[in-house]
PDB file of N, CA, C and O in Angstrom:
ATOM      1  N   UNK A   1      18.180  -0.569 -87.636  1.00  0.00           N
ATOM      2  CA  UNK A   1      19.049  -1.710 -87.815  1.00  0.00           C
ATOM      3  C   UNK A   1      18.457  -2.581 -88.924  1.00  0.00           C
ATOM      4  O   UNK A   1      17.611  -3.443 -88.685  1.00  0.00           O
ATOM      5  N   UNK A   2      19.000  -2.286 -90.320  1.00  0.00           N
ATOM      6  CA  UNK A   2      18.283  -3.278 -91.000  1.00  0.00           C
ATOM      7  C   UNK A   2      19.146  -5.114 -90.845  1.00  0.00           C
ATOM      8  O   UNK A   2      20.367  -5.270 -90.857  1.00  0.00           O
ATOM      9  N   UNK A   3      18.641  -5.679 -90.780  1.00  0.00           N
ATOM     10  CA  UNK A   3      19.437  -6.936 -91.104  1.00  0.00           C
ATOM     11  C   UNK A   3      18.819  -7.875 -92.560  1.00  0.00           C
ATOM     12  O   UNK A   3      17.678  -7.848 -93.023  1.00  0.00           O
ATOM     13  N   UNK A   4      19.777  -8.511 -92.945  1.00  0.00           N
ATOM     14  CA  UNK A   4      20.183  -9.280 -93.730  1.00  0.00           C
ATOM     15  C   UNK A   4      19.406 -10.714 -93.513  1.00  0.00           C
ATOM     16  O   UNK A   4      20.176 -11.610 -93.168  1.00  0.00           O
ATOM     17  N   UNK A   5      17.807 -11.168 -93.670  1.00  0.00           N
ATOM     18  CA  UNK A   5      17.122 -12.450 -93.570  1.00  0.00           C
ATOM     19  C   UNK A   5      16.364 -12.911 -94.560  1.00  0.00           C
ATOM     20  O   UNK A   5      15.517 -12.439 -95.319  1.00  0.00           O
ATOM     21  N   UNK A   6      16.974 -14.170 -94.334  1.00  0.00           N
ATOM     22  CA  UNK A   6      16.367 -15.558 -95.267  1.00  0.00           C
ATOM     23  C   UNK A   6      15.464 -16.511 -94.521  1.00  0.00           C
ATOM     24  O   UNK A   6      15.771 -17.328 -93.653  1.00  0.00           O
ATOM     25  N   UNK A   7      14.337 -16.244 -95.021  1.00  0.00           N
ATOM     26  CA  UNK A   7      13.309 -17.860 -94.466  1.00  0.00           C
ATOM     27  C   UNK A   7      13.424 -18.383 -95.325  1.00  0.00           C
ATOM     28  O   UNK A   7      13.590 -18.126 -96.517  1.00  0.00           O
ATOM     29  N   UNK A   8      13.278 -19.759 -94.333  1.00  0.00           N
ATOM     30  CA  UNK A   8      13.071 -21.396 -94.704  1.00  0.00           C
ATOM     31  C   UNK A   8      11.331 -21.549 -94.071  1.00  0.00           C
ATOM     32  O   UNK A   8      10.846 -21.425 -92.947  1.00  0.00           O
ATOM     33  N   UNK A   9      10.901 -21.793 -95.084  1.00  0.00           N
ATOM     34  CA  UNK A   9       9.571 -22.417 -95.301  1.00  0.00           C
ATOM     35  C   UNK A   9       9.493 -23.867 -95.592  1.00  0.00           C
ATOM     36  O   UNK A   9      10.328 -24.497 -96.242  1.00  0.00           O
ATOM     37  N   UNK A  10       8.213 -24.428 -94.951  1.00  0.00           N
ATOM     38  CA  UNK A  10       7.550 -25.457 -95.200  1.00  0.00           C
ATOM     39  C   UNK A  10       7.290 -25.729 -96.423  1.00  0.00           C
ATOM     40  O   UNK A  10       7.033 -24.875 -97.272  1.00  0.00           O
ATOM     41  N   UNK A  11       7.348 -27.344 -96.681  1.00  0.00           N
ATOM     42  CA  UNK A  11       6.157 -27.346 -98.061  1.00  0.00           C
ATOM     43  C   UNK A  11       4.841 -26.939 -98.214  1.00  0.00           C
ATOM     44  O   UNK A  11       4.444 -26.863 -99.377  1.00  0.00           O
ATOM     45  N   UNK A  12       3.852 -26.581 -97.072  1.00  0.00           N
ATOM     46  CA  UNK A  12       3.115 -25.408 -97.003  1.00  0.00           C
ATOM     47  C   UNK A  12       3.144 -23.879 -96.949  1.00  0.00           C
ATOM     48  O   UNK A  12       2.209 -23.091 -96.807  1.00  0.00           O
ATOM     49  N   UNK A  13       4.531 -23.649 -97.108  1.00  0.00           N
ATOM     50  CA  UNK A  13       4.648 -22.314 -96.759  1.00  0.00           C
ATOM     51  C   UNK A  13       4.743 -21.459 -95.758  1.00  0.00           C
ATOM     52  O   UNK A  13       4.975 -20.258 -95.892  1.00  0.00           O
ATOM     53  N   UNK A  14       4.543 -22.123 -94.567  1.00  0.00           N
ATOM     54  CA  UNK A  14       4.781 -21.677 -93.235  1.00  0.00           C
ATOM     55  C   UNK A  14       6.147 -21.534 -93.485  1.00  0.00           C
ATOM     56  O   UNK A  14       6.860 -22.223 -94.214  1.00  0.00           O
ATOM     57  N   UNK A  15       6.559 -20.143 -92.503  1.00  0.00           N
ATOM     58  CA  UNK A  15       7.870 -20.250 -92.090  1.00  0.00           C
ATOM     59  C   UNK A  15       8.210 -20.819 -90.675  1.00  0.00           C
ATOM     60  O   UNK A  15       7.531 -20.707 -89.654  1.00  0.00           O
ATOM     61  N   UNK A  16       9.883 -21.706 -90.899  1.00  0.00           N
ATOM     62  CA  UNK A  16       9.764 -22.655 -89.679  1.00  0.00           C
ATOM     63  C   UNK A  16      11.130 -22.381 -88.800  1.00  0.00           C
ATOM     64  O   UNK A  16      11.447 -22.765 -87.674  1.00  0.00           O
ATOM     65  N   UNK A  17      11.898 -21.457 -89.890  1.00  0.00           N
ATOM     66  CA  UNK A  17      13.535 -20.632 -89.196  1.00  0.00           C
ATOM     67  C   UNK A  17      13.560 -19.774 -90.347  1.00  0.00           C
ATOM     68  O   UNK A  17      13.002 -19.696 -91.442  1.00  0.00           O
ATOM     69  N   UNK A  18      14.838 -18.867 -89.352  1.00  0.00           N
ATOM     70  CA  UNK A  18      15.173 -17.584 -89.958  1.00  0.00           C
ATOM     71  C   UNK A  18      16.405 -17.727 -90.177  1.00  0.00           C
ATOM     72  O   UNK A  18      17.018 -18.243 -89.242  1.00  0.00           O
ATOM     73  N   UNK A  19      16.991 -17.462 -91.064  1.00  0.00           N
ATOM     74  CA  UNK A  19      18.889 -17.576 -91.484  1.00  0.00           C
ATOM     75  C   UNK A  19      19.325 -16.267 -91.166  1.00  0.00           C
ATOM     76  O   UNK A  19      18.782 -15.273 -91.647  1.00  0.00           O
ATOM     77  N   UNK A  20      20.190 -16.222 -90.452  1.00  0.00           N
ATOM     78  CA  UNK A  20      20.934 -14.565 -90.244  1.00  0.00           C
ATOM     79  C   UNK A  20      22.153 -14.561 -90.422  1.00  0.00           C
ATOM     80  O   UNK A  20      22.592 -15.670 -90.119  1.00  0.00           O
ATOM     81  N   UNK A  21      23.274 -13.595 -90.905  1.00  0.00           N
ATOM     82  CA  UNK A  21      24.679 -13.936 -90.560  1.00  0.00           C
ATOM     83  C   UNK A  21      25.036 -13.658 -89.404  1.00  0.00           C
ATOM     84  O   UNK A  21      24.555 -12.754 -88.720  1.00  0.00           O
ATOM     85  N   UNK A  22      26.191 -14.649 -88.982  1.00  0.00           N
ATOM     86  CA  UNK A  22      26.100 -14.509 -87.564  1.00  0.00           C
ATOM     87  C   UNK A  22      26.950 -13.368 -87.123  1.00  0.00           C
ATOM     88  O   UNK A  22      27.484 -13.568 -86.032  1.00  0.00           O
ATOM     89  N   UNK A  23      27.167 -12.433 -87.583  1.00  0.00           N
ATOM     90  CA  UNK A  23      27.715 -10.862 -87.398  1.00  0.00           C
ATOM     91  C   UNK A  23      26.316 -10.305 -87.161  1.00  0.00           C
ATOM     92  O   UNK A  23      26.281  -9.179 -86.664  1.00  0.00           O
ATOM     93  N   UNK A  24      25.243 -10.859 -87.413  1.00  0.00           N
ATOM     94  CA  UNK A  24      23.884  -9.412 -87.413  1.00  0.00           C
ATOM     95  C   UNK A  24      23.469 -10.517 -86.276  1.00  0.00           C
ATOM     96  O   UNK A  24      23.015  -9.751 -85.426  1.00  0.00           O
ATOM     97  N   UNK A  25      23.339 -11.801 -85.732  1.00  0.00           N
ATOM     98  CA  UNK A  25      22.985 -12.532 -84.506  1.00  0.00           C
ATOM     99  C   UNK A  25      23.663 -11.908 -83.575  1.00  0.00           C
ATOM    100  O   UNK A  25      23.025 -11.496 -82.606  1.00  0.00           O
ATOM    101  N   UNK A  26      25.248 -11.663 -83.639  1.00  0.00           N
ATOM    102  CA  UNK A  26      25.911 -11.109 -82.753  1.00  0.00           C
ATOM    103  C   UNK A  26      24.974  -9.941 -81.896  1.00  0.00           C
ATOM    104  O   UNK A  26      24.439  -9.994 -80.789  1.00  0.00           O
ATOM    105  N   UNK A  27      25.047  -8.715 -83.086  1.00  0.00           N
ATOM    106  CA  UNK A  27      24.482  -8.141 -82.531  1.00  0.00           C
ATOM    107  C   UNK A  27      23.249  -7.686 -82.037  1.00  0.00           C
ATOM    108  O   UNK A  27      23.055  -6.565 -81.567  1.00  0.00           O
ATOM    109  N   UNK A  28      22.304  -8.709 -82.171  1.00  0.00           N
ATOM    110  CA  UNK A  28      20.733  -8.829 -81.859  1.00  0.00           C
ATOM    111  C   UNK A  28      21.246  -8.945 -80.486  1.00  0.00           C
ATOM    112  O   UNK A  28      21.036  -7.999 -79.727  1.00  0.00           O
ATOM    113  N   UNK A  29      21.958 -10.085 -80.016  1.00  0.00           N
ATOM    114  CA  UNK A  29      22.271 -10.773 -78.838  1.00  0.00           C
ATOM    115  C   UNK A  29      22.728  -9.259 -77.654  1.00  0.00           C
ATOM    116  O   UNK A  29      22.071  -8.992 -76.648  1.00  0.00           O
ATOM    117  N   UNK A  30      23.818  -8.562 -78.063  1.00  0.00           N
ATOM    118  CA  UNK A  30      23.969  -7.437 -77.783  1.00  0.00           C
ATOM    119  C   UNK A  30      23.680  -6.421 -77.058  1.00  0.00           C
ATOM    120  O   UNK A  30      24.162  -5.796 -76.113  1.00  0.00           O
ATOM    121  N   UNK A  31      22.373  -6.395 -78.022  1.00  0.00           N
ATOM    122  CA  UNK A  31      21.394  -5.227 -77.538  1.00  0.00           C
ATOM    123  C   UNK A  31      20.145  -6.278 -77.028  1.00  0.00           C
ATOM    124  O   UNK A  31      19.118  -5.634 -76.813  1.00  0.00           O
ATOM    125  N   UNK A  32      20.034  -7.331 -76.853  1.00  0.00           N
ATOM    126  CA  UNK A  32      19.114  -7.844 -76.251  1.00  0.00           C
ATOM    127  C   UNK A  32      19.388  -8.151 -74.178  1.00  0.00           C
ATOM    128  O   UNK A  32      18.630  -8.472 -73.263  1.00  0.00           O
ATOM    129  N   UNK A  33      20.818  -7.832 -74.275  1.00  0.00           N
ATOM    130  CA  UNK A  33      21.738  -7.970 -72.923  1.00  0.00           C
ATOM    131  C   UNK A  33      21.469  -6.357 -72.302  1.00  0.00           C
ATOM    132  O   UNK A  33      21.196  -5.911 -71.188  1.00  0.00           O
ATOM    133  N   UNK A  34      21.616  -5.985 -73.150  1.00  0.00           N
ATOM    134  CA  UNK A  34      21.013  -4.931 -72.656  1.00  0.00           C
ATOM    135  C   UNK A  34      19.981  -3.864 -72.257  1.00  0.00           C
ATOM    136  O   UNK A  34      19.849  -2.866 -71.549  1.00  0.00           O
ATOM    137  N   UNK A  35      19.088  -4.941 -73.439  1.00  0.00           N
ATOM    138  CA  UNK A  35      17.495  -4.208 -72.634  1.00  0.00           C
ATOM    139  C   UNK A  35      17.143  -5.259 -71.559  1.00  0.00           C
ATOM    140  O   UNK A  35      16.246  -5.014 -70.751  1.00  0.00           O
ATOM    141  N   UNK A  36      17.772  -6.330 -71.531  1.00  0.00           N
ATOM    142  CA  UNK A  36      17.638  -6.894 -70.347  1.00  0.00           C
ATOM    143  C   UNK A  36      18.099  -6.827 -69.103  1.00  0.00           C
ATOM    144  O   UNK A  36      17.706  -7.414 -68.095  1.00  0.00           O
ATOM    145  N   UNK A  37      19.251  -5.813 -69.303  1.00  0.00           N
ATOM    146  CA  UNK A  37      19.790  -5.164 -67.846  1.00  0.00           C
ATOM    147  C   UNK A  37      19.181  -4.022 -67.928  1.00  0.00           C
ATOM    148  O   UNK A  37      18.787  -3.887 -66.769  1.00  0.00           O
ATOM    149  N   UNK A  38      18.888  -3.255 -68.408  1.00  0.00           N
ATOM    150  CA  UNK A  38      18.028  -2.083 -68.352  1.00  0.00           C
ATOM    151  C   UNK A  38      16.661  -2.707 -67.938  1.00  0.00           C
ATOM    152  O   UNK A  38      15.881  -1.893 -67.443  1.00  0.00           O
ATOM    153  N   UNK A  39      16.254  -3.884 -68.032  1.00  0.00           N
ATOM    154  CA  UNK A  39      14.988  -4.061 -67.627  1.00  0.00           C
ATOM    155  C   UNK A  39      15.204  -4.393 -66.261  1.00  0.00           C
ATOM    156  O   UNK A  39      14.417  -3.776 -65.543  1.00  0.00           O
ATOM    157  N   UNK A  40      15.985  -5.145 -65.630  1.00  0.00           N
ATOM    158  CA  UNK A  40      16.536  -5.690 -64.495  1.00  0.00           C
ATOM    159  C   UNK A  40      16.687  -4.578 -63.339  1.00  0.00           C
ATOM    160  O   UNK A  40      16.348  -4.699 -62.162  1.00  0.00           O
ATOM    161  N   UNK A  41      17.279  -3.466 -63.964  1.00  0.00           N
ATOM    162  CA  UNK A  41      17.570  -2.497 -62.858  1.00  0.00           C
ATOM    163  C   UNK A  41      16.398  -1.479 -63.074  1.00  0.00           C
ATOM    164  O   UNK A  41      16.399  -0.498 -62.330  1.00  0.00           O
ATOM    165  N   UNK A  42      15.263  -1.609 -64.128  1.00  0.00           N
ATOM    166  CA  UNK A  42      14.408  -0.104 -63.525  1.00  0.00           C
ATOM    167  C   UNK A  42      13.427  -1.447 -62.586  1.00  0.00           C
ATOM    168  O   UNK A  42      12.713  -0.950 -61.716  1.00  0.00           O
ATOM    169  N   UNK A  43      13.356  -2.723 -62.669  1.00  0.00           N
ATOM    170  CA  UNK A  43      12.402  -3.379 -61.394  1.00  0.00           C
ATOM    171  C   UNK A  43      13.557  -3.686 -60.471  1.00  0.00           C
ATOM    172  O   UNK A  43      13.093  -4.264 -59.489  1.00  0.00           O
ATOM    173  N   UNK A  44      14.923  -3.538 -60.365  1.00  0.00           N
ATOM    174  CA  UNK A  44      15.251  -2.949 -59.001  1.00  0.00           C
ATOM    175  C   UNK A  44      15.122  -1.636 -58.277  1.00  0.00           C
ATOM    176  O   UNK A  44      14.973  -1.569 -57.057  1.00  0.00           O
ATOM    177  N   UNK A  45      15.178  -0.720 -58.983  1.00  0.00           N
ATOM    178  CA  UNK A  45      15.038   0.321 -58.270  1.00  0.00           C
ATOM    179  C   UNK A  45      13.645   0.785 -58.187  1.00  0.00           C
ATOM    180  O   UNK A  45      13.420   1.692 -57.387  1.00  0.00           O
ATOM    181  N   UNK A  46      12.452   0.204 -59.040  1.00  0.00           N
ATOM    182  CA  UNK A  46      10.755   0.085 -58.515  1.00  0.00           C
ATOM    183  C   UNK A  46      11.143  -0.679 -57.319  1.00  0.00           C
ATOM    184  O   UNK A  46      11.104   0.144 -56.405  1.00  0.00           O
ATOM    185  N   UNK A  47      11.510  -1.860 -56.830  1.00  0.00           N
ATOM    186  CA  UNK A  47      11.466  -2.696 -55.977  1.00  0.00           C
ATOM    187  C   UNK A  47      12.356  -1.551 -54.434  1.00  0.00           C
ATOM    188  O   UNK A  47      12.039  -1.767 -53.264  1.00  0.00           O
ATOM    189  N   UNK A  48      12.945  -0.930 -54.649  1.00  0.00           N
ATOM    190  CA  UNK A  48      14.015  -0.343 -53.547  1.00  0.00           C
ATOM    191  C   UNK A  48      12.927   1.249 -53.570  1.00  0.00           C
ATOM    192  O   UNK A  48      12.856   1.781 -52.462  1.00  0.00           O
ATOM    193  N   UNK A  49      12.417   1.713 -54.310  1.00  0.00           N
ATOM    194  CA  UNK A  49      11.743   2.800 -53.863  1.00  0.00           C
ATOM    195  C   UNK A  49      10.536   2.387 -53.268  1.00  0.00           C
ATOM    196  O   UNK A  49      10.007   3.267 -52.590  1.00  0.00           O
ATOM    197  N   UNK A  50       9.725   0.914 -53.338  1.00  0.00           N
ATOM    198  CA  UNK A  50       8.676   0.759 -52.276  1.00  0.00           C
ATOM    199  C   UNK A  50       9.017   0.047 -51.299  1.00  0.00           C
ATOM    200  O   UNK A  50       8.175  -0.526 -50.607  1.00  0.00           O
ATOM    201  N   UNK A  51      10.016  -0.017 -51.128  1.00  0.00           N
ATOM    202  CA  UNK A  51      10.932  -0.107 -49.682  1.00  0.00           C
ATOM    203  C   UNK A  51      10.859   1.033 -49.279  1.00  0.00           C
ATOM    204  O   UNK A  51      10.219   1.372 -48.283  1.00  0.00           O
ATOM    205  N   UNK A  52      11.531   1.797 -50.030  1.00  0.00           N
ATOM    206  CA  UNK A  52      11.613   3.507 -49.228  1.00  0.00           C
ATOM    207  C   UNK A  52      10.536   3.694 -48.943  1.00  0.00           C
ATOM    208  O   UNK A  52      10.380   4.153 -47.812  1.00  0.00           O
ATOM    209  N   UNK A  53       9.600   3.512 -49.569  1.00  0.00           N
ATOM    210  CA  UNK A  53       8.294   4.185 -49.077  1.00  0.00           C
ATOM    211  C   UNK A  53       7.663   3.623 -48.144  1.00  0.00           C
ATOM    212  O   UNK A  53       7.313   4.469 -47.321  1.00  0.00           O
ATOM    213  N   UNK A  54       7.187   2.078 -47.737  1.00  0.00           N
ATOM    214  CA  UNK A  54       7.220   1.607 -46.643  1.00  0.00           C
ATOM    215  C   UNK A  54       8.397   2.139 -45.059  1.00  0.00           C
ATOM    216  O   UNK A  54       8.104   2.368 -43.886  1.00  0.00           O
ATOM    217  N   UNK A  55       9.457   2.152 -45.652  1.00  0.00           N
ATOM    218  CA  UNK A  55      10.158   2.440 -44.418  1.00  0.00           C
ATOM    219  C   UNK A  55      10.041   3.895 -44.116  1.00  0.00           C
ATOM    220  O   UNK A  55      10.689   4.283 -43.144  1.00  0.00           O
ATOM    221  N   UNK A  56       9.244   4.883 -44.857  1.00  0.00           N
ATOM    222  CA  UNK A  56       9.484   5.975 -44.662  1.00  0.00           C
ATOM    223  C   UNK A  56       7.709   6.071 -43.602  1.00  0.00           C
ATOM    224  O   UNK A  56       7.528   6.707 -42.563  1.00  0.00           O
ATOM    225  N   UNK A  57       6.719   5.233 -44.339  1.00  0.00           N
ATOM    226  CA  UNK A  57       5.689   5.404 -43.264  1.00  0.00           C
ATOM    227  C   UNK A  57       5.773   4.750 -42.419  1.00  0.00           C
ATOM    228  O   UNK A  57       4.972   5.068 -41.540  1.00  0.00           O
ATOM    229  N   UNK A  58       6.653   3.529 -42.065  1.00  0.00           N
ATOM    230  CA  UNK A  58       6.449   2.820 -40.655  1.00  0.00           C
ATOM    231  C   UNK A  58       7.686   4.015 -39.484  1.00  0.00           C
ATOM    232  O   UNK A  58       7.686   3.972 -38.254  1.00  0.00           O
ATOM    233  N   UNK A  59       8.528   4.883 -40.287  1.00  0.00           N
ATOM    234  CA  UNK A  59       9.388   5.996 -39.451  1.00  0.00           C
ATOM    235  C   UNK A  59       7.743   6.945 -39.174  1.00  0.00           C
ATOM    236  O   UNK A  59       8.059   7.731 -38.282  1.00  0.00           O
ATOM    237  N   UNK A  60       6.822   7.105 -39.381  1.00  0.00           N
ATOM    238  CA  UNK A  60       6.079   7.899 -38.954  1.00  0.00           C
ATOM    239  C   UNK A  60       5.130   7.627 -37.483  1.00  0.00           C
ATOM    240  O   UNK A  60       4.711   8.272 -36.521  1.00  0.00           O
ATOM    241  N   UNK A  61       5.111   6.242 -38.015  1.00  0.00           N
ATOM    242  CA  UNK A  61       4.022   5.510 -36.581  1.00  0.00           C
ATOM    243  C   UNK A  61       5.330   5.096 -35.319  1.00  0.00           C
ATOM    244  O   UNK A  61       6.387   4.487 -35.488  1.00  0.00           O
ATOM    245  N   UNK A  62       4.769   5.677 -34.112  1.00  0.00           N
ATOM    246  CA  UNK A  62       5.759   5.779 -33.477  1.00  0.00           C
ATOM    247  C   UNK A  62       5.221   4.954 -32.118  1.00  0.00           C
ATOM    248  O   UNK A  62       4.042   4.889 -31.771  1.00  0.00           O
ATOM    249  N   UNK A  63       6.293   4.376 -31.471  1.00  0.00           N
ATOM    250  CA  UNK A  63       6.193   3.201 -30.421  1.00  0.00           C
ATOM    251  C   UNK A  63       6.377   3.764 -29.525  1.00  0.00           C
ATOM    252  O   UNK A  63       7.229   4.653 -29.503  1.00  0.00           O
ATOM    253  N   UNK A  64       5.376   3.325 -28.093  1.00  0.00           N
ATOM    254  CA  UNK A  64       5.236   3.927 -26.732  1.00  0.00           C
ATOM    255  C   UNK A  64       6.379   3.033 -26.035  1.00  0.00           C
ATOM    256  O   UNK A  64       6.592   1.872 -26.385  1.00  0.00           O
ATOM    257  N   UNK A  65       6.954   3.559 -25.215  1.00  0.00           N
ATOM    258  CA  UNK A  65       7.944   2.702 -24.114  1.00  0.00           C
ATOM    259  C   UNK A  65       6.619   1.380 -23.664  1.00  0.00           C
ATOM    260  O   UNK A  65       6.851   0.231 -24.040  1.00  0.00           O
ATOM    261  N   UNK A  66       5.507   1.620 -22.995  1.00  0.00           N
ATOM    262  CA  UNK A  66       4.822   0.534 -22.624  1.00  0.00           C
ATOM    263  C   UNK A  66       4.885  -0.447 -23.895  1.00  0.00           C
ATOM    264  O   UNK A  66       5.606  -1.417 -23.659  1.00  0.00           O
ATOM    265  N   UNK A  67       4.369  -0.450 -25.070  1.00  0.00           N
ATOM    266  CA  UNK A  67       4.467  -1.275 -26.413  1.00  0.00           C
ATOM    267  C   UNK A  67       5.472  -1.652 -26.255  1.00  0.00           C
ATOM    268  O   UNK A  67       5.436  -2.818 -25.863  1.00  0.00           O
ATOM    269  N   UNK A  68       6.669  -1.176 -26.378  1.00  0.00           N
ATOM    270  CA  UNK A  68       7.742  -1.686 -26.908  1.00  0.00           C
ATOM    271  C   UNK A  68       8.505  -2.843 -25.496  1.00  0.00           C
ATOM    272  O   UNK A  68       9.427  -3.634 -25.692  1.00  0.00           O
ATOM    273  N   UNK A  69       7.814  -2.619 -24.186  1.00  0.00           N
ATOM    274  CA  UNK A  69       8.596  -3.469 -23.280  1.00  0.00           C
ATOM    275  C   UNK A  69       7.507  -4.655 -23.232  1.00  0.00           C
ATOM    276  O   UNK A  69       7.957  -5.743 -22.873  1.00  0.00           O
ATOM    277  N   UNK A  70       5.995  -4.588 -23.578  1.00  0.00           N
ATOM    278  CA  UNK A  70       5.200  -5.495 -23.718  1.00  0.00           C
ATOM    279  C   UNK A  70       5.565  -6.356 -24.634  1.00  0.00           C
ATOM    280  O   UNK A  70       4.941  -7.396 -24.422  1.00  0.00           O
ATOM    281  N   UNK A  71       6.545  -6.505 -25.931  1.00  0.00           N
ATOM    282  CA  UNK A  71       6.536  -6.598 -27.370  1.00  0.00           C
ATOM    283  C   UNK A  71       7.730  -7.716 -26.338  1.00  0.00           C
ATOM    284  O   UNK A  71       7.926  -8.796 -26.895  1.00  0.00           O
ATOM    285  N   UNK A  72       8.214  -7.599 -25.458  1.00  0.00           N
ATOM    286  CA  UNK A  72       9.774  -8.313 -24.854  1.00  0.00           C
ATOM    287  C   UNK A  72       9.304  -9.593 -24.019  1.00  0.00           C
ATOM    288  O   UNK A  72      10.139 -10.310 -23.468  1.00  0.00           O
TER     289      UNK A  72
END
């Protein structure tokens, strides 16, 4: 993606903004929506597979009738 930019510099020379046309902002914005939903859903589904995995070892440890009427 090449884009089309102009800095504005300081009277030192620092740069302090970037000029873009706003057809090439458009599409920064764009694809920035979308690595941000792509980022959103791979830490939902990290977040829902160590669920699975918790719920898959607490299905292993298994509760005695005495535990479970003591627990009442």
């Amino acid at each position: 993606m090449k884009i089309d930019v102009q800095y504005v510099n300081d009277v030192n020379g620092q740069t302090q903004a970037i000029l873009l046309p706003f057809a090439e902002w458009d599409k920064v914005l764009t694809k920035l929506k979308k690595y941000e939903q792509a980022l959103r859903l791979k830490s939902d589904l990290t977040e829902a597979y160590e669920q699975v995995k918790k719920m898959k070892s607490a299905m292993g440890k298994k509760q005695t009738l005495n535990d479970f009427l003591n627990e009442l």
